[in-house]
C-alpha positions as CSV (number, residue, x, y, z in Angstrom):
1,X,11.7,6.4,6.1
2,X,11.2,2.7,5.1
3,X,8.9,1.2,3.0
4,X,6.9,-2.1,3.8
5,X,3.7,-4.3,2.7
6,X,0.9,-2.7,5.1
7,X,-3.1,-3.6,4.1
8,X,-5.1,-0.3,3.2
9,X,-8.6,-0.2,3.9
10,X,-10.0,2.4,0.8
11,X,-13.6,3.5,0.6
12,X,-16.2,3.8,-2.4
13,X,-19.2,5.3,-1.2
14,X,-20.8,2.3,1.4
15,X,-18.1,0.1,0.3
16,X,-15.2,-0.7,2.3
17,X,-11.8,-2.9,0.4
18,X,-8.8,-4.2,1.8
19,X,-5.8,-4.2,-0.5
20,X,-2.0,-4.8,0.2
21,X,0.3,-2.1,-0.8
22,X,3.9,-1.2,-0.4
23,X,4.0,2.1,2.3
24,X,6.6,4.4,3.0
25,X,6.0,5.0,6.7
26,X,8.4,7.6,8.7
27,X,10.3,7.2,11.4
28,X,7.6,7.5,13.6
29,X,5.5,4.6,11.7
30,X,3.1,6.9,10.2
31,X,2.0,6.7,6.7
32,X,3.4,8.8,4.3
33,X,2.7,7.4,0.7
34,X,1.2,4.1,-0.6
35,X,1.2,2.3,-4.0
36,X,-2.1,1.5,-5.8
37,X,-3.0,-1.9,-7.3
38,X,0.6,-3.7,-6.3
39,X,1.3,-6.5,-8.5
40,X,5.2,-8.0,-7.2
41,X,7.2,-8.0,-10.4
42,X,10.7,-9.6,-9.3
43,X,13.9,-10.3,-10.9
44,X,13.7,-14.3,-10.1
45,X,11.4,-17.0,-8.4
46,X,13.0,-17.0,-5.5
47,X,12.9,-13.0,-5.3
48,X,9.3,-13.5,-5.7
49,X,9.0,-16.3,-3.1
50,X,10.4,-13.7,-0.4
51,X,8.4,-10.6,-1.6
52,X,5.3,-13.1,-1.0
53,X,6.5,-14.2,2.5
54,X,6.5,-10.1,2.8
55,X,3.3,-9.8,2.1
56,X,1.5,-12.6,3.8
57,X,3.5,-11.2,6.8
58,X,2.0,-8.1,6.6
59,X,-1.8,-9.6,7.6
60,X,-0.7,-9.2,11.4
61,X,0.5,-5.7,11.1
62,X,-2.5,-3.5,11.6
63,X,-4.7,-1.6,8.6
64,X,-3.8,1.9,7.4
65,X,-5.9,3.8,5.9
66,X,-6.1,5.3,2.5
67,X,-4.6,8.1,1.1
68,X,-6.6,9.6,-1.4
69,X,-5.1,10.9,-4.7
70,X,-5.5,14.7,-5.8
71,X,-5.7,14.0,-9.4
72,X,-8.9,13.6,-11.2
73,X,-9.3,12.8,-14.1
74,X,-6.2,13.8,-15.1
75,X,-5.9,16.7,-13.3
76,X,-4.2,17.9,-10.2
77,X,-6.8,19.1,-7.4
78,X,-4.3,20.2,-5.3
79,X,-3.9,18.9,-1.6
């Protein structure tokens, strides 16, 4: 398993968002997990430069889709 920057397309009713996120894709490349709402927090500026480079690199990489959370409001829905 290995995690990378990926874009995730997420879907609110009739509207669609695109959003980079770290993913933990298996050895097969399929999506396993995803963070929500990644902000880079890095130990130094140039750490941060390359994490950036990461993501920018991403854009050519295809979009995954969602995976959508079992908890609501609080509570776990199962899944």
């Amino acid at each position: 398993m290995e995690w990378e920057y990926r874009i995730i397309k997420s879907c609110e009713g009739e509207n669609e968002f695109y959003s980079v996120e770290e993913c933990l894709l298996d050895g097969d490349g399929i999506i396993q997990s995803h963070t929500i709402e990644l902000t880079p927090m890095c130990k130094s500026i140039d750490e941060l430069k390359d994490t950036l480079q990461n993501i920018i690199g991403c854009l050519d990489n295809g979009v995954l889709g969602e995976i959508k959370s079992t908890i609501k409001d609080g509570c776990y829905c199962g899944g």
